[in-house]
TIRO-2110 file (N, C-alpha, C; in Angstrom, 1 decimal):
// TIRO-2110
34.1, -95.0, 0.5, N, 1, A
32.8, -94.5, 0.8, CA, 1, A
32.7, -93.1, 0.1, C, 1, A
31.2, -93.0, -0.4, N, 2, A
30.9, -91.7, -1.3, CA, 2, A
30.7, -90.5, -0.1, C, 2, A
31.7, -89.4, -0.5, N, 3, A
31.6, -87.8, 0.1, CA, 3, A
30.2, -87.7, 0.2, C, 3, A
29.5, -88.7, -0.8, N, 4, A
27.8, -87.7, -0.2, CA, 4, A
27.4, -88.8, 0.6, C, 4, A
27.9, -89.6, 1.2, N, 5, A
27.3, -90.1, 2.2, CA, 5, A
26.4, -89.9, 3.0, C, 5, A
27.5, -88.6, 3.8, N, 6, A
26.6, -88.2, 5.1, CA, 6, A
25.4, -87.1, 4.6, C, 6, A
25.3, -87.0, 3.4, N, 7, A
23.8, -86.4, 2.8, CA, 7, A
22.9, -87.0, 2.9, C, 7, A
22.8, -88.3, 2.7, N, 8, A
21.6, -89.1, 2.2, CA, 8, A
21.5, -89.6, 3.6, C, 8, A
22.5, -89.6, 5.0, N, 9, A
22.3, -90.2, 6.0, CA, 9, A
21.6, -89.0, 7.2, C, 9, A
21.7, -87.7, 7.1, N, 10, A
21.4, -86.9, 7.7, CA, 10, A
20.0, -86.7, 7.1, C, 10, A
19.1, -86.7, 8.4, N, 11, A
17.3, -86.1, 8.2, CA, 11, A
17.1, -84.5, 8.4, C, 11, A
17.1, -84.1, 7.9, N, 12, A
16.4, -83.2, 8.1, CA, 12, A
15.3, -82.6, 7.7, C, 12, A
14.3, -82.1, 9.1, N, 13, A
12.7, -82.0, 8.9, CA, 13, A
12.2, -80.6, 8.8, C, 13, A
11.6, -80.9, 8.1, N, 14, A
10.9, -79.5, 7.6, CA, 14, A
9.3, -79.2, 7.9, C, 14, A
10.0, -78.2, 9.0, N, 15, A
8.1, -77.8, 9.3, CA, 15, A
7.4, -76.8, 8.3, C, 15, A
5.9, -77.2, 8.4, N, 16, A
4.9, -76.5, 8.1, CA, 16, A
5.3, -75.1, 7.4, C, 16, A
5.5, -74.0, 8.6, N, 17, A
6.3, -72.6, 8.4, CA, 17, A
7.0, -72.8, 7.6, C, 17, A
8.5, -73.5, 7.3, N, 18, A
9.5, -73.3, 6.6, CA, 18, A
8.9, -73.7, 5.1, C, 18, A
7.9, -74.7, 5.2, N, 19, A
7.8, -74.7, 3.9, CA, 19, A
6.9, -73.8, 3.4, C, 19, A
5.8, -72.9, 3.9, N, 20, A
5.1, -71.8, 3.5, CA, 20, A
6.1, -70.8, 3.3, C, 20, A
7.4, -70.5, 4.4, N, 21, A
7.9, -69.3, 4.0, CA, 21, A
8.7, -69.6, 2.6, C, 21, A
9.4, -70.7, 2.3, N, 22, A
10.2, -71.4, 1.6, CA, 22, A
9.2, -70.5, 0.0, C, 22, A
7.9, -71.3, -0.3, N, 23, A
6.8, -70.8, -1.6, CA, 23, A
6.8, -69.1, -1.5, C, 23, A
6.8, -68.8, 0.1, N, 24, A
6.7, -67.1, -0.2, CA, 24, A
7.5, -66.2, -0.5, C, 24, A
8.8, -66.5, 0.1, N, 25, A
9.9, -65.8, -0.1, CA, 25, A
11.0, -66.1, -1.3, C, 25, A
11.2, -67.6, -1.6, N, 26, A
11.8, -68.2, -2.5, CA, 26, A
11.3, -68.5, -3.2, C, 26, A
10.2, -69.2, -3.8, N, 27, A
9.9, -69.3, -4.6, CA, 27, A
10.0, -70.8, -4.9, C, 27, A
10.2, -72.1, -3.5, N, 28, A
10.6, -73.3, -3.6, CA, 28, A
9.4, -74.4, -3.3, C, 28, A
9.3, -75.1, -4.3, N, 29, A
8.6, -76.2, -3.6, CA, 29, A
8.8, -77.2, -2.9, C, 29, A
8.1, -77.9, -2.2, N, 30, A
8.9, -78.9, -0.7, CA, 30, A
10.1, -79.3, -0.7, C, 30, A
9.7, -80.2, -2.4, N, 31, A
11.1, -80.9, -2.7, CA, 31, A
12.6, -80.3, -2.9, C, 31, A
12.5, -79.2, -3.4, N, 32, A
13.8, -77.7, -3.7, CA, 32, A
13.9, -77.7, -2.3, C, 32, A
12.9, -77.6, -1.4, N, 33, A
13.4, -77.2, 0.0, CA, 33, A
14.2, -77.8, 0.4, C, 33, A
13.7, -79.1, 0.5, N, 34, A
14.4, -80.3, 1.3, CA, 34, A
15.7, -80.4, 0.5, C, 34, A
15.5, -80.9, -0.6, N, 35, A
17.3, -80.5, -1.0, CA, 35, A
18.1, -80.0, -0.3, C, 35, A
17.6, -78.4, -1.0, N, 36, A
18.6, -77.3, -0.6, CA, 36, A
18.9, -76.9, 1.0, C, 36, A
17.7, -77.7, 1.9, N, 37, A
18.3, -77.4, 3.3, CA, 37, A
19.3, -78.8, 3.7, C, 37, A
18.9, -79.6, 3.3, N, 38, A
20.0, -80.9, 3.7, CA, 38, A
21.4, -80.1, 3.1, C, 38, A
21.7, -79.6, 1.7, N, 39, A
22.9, -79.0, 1.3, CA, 39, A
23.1, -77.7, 2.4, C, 39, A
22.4, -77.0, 2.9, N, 40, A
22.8, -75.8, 4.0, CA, 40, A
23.2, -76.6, 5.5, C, 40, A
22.2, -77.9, 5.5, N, 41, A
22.7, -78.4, 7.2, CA, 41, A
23.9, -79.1, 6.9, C, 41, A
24.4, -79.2, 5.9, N, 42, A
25.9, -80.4, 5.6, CA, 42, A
26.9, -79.5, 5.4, C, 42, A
26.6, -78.0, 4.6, N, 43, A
27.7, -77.4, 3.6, CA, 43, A
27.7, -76.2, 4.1, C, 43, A
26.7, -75.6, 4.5, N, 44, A
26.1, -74.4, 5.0, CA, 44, A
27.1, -73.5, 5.9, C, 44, A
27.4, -72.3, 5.9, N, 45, A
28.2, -71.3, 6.7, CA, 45, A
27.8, -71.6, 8.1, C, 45, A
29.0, -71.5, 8.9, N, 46, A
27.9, -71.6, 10.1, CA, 46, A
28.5, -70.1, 10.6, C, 46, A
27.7, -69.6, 11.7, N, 47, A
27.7, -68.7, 12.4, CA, 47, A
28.9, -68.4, 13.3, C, 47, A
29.7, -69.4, 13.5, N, 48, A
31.2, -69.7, 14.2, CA, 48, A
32.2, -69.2, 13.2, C, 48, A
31.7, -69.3, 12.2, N, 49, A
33.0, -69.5, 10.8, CA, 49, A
33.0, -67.8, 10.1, C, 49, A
31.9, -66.7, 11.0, N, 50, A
32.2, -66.0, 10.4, CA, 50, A
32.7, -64.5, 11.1, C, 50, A
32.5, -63.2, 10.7, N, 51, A
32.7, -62.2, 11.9, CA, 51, A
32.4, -60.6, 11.0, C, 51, A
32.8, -59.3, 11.7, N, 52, A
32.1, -58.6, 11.5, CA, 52, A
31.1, -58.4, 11.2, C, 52, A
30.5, -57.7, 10.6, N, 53, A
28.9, -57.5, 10.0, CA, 53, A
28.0, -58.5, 10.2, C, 53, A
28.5, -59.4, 9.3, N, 54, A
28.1, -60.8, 9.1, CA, 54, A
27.6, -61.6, 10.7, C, 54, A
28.5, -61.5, 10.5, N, 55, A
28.8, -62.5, 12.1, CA, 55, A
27.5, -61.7, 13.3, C, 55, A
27.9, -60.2, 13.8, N, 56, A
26.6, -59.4, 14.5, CA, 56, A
25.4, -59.6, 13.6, C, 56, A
25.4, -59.7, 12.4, N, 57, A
23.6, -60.0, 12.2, CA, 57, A
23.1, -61.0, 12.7, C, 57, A
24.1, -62.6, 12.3, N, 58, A
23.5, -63.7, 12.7, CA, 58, A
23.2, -64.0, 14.2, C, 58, A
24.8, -62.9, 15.4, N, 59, A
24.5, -63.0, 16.6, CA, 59, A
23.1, -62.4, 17.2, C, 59, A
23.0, -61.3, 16.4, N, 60, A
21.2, -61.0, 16.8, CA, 60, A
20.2, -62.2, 16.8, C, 60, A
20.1, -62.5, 15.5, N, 61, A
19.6, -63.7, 14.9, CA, 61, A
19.2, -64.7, 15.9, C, 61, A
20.2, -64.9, 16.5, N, 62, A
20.2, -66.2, 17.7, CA, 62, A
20.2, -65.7, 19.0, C, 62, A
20.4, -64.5, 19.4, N, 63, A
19.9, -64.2, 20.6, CA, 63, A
18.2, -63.9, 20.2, C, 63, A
17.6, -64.1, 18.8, N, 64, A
16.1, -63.5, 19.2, CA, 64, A
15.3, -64.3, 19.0, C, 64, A
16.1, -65.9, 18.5, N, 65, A
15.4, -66.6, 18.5, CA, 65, A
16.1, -67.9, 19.1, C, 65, A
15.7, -68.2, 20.2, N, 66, A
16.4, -69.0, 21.2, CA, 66, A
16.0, -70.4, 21.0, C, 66, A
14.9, -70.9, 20.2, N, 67, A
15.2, -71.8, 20.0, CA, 67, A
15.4, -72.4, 18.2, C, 67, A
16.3, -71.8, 17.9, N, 68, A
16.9, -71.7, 16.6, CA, 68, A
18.2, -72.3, 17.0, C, 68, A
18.8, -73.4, 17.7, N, 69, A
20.6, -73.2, 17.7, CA, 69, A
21.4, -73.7, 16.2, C, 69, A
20.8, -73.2, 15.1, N, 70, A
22.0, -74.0, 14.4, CA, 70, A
21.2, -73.0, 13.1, C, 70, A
22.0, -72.1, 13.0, N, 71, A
22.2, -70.5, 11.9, CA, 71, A
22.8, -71.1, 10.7, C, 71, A
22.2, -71.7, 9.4, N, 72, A
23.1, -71.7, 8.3, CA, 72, A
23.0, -71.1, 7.3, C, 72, A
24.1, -70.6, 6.5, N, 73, A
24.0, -69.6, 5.5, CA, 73, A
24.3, -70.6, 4.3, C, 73, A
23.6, -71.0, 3.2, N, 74, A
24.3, -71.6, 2.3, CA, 74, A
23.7, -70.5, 0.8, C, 74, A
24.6, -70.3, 0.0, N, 75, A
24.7, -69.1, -1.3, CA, 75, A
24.1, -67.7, -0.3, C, 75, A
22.8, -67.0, -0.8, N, 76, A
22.6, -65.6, -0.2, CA, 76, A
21.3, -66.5, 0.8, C, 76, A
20.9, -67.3, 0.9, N, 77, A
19.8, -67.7, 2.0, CA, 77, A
20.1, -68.1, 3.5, C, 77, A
19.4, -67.9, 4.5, N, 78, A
20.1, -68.3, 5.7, CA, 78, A
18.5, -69.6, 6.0, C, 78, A
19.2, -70.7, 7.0, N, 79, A
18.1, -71.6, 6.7, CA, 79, A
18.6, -71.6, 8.5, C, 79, A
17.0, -71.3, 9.1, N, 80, A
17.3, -71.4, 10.7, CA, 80, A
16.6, -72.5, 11.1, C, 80, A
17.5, -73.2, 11.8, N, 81, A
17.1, -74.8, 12.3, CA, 81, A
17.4, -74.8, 13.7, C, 81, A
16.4, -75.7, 14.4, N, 82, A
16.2, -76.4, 15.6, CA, 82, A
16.7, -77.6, 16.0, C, 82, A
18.0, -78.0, 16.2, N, 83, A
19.2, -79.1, 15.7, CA, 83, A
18.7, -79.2, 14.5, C, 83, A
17.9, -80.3, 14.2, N, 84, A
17.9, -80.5, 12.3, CA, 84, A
16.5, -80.5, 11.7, C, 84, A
15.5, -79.5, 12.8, N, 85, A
14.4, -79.1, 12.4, CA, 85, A
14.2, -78.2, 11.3, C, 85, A
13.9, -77.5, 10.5, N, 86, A
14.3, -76.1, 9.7, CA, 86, A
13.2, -75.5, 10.4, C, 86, A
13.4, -74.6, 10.8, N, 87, A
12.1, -73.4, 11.6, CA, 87, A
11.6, -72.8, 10.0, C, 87, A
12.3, -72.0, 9.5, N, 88, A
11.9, -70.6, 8.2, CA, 88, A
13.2, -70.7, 7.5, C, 88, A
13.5, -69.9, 6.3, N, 89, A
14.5, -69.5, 5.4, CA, 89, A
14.2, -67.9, 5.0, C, 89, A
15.1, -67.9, 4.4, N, 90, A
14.9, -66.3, 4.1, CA, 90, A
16.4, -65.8, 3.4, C, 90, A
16.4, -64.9, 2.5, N, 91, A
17.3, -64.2, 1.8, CA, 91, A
18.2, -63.4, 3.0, C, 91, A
19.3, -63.5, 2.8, N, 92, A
20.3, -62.8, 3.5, CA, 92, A
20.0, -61.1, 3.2, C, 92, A
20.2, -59.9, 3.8, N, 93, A
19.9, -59.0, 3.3, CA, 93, A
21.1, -58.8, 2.3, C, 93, A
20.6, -58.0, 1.6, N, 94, A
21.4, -57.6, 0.2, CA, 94, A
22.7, -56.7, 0.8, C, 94, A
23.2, -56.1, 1.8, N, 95, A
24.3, -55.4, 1.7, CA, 95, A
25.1, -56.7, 2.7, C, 95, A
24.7, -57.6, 3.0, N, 96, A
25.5, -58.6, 3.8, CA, 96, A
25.9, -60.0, 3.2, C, 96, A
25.0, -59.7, 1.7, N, 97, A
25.4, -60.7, 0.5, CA, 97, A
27.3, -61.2, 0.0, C, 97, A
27.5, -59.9, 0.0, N, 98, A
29.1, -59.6, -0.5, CA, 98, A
29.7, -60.6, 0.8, C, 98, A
29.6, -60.0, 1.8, N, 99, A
30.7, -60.8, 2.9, CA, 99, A
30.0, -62.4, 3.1, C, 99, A
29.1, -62.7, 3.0, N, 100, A
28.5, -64.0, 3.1, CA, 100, A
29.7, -64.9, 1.7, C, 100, A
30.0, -64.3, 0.7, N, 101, A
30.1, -65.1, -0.5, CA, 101, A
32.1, -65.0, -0.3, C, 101, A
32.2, -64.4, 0.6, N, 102, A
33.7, -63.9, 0.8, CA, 102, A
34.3, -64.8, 1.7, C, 102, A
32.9, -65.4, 3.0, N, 103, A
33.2, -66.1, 3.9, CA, 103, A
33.6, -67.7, 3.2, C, 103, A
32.3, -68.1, 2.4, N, 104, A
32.0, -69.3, 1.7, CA, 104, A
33.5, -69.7, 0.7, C, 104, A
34.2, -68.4, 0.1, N, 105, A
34.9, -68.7, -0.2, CA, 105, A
36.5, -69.2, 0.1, C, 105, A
36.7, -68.3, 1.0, N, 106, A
37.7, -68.6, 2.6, CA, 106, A
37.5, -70.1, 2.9, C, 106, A
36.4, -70.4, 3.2, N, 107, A
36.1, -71.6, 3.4, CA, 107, A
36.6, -72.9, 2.1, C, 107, A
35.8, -72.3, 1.4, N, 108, A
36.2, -73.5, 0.1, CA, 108, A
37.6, -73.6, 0.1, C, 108, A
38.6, -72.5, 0.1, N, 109, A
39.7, -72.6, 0.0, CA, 109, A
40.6, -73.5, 0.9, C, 109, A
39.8, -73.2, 2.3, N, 110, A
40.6, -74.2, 2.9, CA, 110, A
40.1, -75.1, 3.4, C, 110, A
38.9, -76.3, 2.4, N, 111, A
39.0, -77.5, 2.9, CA, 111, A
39.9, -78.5, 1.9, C, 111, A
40.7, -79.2, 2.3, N, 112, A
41.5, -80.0, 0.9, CA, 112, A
40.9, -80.5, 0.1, C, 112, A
41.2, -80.7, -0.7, N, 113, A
40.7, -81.2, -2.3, CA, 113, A
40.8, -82.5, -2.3, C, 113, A
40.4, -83.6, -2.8, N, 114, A
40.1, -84.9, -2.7, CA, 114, A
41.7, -85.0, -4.0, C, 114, A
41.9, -86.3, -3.8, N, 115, A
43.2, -86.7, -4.4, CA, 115, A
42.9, -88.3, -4.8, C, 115, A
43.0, -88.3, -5.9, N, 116, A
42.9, -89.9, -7.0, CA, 116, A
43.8, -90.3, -7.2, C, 116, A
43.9, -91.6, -6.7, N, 117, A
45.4, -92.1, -6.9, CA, 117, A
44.7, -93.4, -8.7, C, 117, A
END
């Protein structure tokens, strides 16, 4: 079975808002959206995986918006979903960029690598 399986098998819906803010702040059209949030709800940092700085922005994040439970960070964007609704997206702030790309890579390091026999 293909690793991108569970991409093409996960929905994720994209409201109205997310996709106005998506043209306002990014610069994406529906289609870039929907991509790039199916790659943030599959691949995406989560909120659990991370700490200091990082970690207290997003805990704000989710105490202020209660019905947001599922905070993902994928590259500098955070993509805030309602199980697999997308609410909005938005750029990570710039001084919280560095530790976002520190966490992602912690991560990469330790998922194993696929092996070809």
């Amino acid at each position: 079975m293909s690793s991108h399986s569970n991409i093409h098998n996960s929905r994720v819906a994209l409201t109205e808002h997310a996709c106005k803010r998506a043209r306002e702040r990014l610069s994406w059209n529906e289609s870039t959206l929907e991509r790039m949030s199916i790659r943030a709800f599959e691949s995406g940092l989560k909120r659990k995986n991370t700490n200091g700085l990082l970690k207290k922005y997003l805990d704000e994040l989710w105490e202020q918006r209660k019905q947001a439970n599922n905070l993902r960070l994928y590259g500098e964007t955070l993509f805030v979903f309602s199980n697999n609704k997308l609410l909005t997206v938005w750029h990570l702030p710039t001084e919280l960029r560095p530790l976002a790309k520190v966490f992602h890579s912690k991560i990469a390091k330790s998922k194993p690598s696929a092996t070809y026999i």
